[in-house]
C-alpha positions in Angstrom: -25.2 42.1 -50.8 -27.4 40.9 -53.9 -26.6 37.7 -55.7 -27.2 36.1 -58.9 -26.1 32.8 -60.7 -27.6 33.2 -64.5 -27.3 30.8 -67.5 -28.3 31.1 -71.1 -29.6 28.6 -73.9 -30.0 29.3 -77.2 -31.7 26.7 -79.3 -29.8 27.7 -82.3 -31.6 26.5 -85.6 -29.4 24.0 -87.4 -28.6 26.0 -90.7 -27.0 29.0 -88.5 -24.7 26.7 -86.6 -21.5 28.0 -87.2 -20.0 24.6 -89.1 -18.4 27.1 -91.9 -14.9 26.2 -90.5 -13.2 23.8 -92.6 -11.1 22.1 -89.5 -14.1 22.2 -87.2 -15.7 19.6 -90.1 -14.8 16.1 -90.3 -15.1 13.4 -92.8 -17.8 10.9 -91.6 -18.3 12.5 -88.6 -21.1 14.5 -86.9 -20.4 18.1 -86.5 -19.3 19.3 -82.6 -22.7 21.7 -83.1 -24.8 19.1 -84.3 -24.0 17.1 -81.3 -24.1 19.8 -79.0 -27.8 20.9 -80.2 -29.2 17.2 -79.7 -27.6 16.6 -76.5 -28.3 20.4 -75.2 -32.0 19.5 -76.1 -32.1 15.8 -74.4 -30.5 16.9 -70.8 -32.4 20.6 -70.9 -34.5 19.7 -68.1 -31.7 18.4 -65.9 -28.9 20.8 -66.9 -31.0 24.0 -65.8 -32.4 22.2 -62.7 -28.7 21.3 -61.6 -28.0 24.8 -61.6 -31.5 26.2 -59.6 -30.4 23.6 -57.1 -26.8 24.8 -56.9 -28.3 28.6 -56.6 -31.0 27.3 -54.1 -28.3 25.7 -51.7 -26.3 28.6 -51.5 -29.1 31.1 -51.1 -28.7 33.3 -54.1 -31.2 33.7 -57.4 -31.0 32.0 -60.3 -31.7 33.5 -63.7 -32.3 31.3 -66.9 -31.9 33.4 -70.4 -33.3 31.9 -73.7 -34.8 32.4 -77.1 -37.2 35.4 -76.1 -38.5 38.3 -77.6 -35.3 40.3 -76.0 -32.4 38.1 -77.4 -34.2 38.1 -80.8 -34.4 41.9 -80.8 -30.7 41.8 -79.3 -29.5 39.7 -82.6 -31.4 41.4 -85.2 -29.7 45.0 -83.9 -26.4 43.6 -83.9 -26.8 41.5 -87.0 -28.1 44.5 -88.6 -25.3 46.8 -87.3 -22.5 44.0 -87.9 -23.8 41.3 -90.6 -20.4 39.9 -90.5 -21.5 38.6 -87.2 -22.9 35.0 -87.1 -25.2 33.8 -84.8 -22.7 32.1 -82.5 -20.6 35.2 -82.3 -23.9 37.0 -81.0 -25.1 34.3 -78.8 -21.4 35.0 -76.7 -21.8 38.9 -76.7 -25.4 38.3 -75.4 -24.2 36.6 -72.6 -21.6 39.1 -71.7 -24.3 41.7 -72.4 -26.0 40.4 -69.9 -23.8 40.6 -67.0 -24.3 44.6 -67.5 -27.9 44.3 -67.7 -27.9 42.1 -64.1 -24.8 44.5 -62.6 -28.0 47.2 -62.7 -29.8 45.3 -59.4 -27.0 43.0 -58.5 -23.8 43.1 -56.7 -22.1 40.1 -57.6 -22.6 37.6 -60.3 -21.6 34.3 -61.1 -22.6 33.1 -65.2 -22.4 29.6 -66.0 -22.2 28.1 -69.6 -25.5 26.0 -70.2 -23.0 23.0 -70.3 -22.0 23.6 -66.8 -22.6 21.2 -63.8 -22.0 22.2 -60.2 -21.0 18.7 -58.6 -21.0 19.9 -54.6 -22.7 22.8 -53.2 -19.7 24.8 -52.1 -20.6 28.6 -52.1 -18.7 30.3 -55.0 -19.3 33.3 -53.5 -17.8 32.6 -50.7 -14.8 31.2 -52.1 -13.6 33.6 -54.4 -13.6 37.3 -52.8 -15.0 38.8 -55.6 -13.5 42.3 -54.5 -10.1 40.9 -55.3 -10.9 40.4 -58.8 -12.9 38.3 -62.0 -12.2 35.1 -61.5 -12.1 33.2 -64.5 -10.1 30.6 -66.3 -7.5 30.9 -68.6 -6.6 28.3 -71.5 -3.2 29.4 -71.3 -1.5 26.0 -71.4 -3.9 25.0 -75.0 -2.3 27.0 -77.0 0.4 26.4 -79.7 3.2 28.1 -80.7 3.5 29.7 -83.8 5.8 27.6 -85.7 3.2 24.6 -85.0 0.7 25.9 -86.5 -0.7 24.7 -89.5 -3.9 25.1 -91.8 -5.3 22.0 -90.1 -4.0 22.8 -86.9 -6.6 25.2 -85.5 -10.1 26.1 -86.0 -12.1 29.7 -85.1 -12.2 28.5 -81.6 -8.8 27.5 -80.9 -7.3 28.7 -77.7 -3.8 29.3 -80.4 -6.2 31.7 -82.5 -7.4 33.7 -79.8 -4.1 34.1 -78.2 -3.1 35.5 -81.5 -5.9 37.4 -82.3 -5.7 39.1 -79.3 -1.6 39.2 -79.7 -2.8 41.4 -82.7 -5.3 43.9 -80.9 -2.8 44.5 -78.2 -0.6 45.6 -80.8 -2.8 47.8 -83.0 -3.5 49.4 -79.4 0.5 49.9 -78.8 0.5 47.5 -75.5 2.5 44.9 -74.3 1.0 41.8 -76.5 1.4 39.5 -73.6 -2.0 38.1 -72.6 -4.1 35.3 -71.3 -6.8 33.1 -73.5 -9.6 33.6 -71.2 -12.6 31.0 -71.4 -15.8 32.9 -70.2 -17.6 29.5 -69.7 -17.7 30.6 -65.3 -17.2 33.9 -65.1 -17.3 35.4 -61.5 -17.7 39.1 -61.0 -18.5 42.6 -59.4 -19.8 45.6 -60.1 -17.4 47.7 -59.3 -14.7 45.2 -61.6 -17.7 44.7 -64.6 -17.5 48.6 -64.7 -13.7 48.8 -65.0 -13.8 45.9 -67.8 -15.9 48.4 -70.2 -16.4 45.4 -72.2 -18.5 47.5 -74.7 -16.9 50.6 -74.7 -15.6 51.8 -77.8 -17.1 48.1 -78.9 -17.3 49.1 -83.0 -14.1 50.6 -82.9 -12.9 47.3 -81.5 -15.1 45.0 -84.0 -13.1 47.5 -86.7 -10.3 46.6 -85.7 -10.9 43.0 -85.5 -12.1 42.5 -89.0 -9.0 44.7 -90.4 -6.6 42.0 -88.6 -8.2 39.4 -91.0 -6.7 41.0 -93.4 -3.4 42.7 -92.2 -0.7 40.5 -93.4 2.1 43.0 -91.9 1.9 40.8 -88.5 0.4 37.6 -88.0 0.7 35.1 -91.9 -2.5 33.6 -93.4 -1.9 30.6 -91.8 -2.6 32.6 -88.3 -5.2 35.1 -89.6 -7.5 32.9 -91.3 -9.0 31.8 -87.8 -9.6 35.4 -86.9 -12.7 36.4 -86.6 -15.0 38.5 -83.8 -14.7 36.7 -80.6 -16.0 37.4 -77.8 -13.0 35.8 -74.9 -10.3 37.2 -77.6 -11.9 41.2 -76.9 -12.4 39.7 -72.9 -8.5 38.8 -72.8 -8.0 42.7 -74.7 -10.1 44.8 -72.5 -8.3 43.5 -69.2 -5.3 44.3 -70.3 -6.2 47.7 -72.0 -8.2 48.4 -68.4 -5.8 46.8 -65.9 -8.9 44.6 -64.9 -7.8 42.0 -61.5 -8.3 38.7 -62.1 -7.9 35.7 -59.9 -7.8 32.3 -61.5 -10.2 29.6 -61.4 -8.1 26.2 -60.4 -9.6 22.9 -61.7 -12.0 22.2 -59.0 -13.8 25.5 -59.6 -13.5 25.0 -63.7 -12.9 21.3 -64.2 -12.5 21.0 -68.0 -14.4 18.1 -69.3 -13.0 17.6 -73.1 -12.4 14.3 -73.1 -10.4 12.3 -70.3 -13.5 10.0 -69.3 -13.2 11.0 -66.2 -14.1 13.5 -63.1 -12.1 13.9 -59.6 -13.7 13.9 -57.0 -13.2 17.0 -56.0 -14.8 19.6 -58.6 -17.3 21.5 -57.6 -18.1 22.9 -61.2 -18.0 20.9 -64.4 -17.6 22.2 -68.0 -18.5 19.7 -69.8 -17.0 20.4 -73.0 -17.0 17.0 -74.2 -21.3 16.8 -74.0 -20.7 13.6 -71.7 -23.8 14.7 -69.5 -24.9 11.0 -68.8 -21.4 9.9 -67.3 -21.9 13.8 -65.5 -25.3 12.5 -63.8 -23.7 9.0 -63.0 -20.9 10.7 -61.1 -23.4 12.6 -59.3 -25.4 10.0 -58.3 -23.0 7.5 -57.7 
């Protein structure tokens, strides 16, 4: 049985940080990409070597992904193909991309958002029988309903919008438009499961589809489809439904969301630190 944790950081340059959406800006503030850039760069060193340690403790390789000459190629094909795309939109395709390109020498594998800190050395793979299903987290409990939505209620990466979104897609498709908002921030998967997905199978049909929506006022009102867009979780949360894809879910200890409570328990074993809070991160650690 082959393993592999991977990771990927893209030093994005400042003027393609996606800071086009008008609730995602506020006044006298410094935008969320702006802080995530500075902070990314300042802990680089210790957020990739928390992860090698994690790999090394549980006996399984570690990959690290960047800016090389095979994401740049990877961008200008599907910038070139799709200029609607914007660099962030790419960046979470790549990384999904790249579970297919691991799946061709490895059997399972584990991908962990850049701004993700294992806190213990419990073995994921052990954990979570991988032959039951992806596990992954959903953001099922973040989203609003409809008739709270507002134009300053959401933004393009709204848990609400992707629901939607999706809500949309399923319907095009003539499914049930029940579905979960999945955060690909841990993903954990096999072969045999990353095959059934067929994440980019019929993928410009699907990217078709999902700029029409932005414009198909016969379902969702402007106030919804304005934060549509070309997600990458909102086609995740489509193709397991469409595929009838097992999934187990990730509990809090496994995907602890870190947004902005000032606090960890003391029992997760994987932090997403959403909020960028990596020096209150390293003092838990070493406390």
């Amino acid at each position: 049985m082959k393993r592999v944790i991977y990771s990927l950081y893209i030093d994005v340059p400042k003027e393609e940080l996606d800071v086009f959406d008008k609730n995602i800006l506020k006044p006298n503030v410094v935008p969320t990409n702006y802080k995530t850039k500075s902070e990314f760069k300042k802990h680089y060193d210790d957020l990739i070597a928390c992860k090698q340690a994690y790999a090394m403790s549980i006996n399984v390789d570690f990959k690290m992904f960047e800016f090389d000459l095979h994401y740049v190629n990877y961008q200008k094909q599907m910038q070139a193909k799709y200029p609607y795309l914007t660099t962030y939109n790419v960046i979470n395709f790549y990384k999904i991309h790249l579970l297919y390109e691991l799946a061709k020498h490895y059997d399972e594998i584990v991908y962990l958002d850049f701004d993700v800190v294992p806190m213990k050395y419990d073995n994921f793979f052990e954990h979570w029988d991988l032959t039951k299903g992806i596990a992954v987290l959903n953001n099922n409990d973040r989203k609003t309903l409809i008739e709270n939505v507002s134009d300053t209620s959401q933004t393009i990466r709204s848990p609400s919008s992707k629901y939607f979104n999706a809500q949309a897609m399923l319907f095009e498709k003539g499914m049930s438009i029940e579905n979960d908002v999945i955060n690909t921030g841990i993903i954990g998967i096999n072969r045999d499961h990353l095959n059934k997905l067929a994440y980019f199978e019929n993928f410009e049909e699907n990217l078709n589809m999902m700029t029409d929506l932005t414009k198909d006022s016969d379902i969702f009102p402007a106030k919804i489809r304005q934060y549509f867009g070309w997600d990458n979780e909102t086609l995740f949360s489509v193709k397991l439904k469409e595929n009838k894809v097992p999934v187990q879910w990730l509990d809090d200890k496994w995907h602890y969301f870190f947004a902005f409570q000032g606090f960890i328990p003391n029992d997760t074993i994987l932090c997403h630190v959403i909020c960028k809070d990596f020096d209150l991160v390293w003092r838990k650690i070493n406390a």
